[in-house]
C-alpha positions in Angstrom: -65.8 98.7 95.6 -64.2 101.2 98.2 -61.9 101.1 101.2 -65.3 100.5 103.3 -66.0 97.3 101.2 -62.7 95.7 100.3 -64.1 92.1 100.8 -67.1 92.4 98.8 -70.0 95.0 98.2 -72.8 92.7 99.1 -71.8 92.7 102.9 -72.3 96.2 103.5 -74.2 96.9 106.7 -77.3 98.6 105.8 -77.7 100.5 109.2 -75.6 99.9 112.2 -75.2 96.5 112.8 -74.4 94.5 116.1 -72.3 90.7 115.5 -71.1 88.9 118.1 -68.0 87.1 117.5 -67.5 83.5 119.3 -64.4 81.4 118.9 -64.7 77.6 119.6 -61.2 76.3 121.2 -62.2 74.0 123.3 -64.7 72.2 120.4 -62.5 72.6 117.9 -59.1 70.4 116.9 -58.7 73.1 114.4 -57.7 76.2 116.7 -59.7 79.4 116.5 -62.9 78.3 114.7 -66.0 80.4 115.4 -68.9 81.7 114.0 -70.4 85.1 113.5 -74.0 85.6 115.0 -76.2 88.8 114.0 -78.3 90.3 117.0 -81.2 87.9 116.4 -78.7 85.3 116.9 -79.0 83.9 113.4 -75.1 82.9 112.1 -74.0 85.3 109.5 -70.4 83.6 109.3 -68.5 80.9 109.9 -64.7 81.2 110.3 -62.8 77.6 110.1 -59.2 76.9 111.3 -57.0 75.2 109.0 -55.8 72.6 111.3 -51.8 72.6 111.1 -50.9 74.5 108.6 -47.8 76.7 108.8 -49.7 80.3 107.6 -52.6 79.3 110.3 -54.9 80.0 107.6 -58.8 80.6 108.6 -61.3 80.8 105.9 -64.4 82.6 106.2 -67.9 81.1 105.2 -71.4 82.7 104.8 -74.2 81.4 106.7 -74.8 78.7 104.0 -71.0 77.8 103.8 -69.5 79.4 101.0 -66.3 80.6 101.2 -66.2 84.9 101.3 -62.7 85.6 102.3 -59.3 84.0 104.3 -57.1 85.7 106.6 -53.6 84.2 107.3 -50.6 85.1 109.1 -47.5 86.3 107.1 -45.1 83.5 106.5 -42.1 85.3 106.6 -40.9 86.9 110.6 -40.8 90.5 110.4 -40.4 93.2 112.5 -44.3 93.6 113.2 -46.5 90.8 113.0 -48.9 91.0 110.0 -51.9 89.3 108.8 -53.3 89.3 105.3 -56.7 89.6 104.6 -59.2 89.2 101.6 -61.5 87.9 99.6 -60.7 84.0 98.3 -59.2 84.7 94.8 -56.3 87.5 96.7 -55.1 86.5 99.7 -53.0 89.7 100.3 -55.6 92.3 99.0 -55.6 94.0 102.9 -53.5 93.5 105.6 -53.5 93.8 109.1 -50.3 94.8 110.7 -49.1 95.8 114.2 -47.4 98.6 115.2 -45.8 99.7 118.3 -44.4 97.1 120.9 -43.2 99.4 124.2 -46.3 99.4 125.4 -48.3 95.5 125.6 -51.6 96.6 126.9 -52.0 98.6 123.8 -53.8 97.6 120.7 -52.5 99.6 117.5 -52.3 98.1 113.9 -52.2 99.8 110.7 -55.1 98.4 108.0 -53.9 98.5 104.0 -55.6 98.1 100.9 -52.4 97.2 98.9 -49.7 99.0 100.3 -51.6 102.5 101.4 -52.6 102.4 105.2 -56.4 102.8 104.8 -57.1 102.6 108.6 -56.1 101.6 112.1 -57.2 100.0 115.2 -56.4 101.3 118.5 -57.4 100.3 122.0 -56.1 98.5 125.4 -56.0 95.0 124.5 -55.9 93.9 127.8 -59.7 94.9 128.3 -60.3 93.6 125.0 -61.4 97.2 123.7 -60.5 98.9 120.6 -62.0 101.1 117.9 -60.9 100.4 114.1 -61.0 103.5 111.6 -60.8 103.8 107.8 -60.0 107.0 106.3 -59.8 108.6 109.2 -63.9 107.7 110.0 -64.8 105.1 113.6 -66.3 102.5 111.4 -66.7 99.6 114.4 -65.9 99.5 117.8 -65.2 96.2 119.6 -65.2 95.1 123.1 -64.9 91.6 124.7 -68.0 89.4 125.8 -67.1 87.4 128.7 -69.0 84.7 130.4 -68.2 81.9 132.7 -67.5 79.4 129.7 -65.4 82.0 127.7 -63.2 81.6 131.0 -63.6 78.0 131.6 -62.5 76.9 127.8 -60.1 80.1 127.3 -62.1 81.3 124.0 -63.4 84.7 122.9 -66.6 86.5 122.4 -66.5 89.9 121.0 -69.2 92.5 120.3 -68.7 94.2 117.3 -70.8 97.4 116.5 -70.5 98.4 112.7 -71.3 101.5 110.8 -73.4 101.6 107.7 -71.8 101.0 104.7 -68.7 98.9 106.0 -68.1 95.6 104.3 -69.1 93.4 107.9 -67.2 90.6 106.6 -64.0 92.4 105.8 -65.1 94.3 110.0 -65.0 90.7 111.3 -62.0 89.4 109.2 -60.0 92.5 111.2 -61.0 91.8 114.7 -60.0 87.8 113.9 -56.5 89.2 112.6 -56.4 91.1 115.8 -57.4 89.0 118.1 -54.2 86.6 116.4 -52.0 89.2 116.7 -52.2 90.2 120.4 -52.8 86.6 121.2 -49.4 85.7 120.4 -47.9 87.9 122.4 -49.7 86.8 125.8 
């Protein structure tokens, strides 16, 4: 296991890889629950709300439904908002934490394995844009899908290209944290 495959191993992209993030709002009682599509369109996850809970907890499934991983806001306020991240037996193996706040069209966060910064994301959040980087490498780039639905029901779609060799669960368990994180601040 590395810094490119926190989550687990098995999820590695073997070549680039193109998924398509879509949120379900509207559908859903839950909040942000969604699914992960490949480009064929075949599901490759499934992310499910936790409907009221005070961490807004969202566990991530495989395409047949087993649980992989859980991202979850940190329960107590700090200064930047954070969001753990990891596989189901350690909640808090990565986090996802913001940094910055003069400037609210930006999208900066610091990724850690543990406590180390392993990473960042950067972009302009308002065009739904960012690149996220892991020991100093572009691993995946991200940019918002929008449709006339996305914009009638007020959900997301993202585009997510990945590298080879980055853990695409742990890829799409980032963009969910961020999309959290700037979300709260609109």
């Amino acid at each position: 296991m590395s810094n490119l495959t926190p989550i687990d191993p098995q999820y590695a992209a073997s070549g680039p890889t193109t998924l398509v993030f879509k949120e379900k709002k509207f559908a859903s009682l839950s909040g942000d629950s969604g699914k992960v599509h490949d480009a064929d369109g075949q599901v490759v996850f499934k992310i499910d709300a936790k409907l009221m809970t005070m961490s807004d907890r969202r566990v991530v499934k495989d395409a047949r439904g087993t649980d992989i991983g859980q991202i979850r806001k940190k329960k107590t306020p700090g200064l930047h908002a954070t969001w753990y991240v990891g596989p189901m037996n350690d909640e808090k193996k990565c986090a996802v934490k913001k940094k910055g706040m003069m400037d609210i069209t930006k999208c900066d966060a610091d990724i850690y394995l543990g406590d180390s910064v392993i990473g960042g994301a950067s972009g302009n959040w308002r065009a739904k844009s960012f690149k996220i980087s892991i020991g100093g490498n572009q691993v995946a780039e991200v940019s918002r899908k929008t449709s006339a639905g996305s914009l009638l029901l007020d959900a997301d779609s993202y585009s997510i290209e990945i590298s080879a060799g980055v853990d695409s669960a742990f890829i799409t368990m980032i963009v969910i944290a961020l999309d959290e994180i700037y979300h709260d601040d609109n």
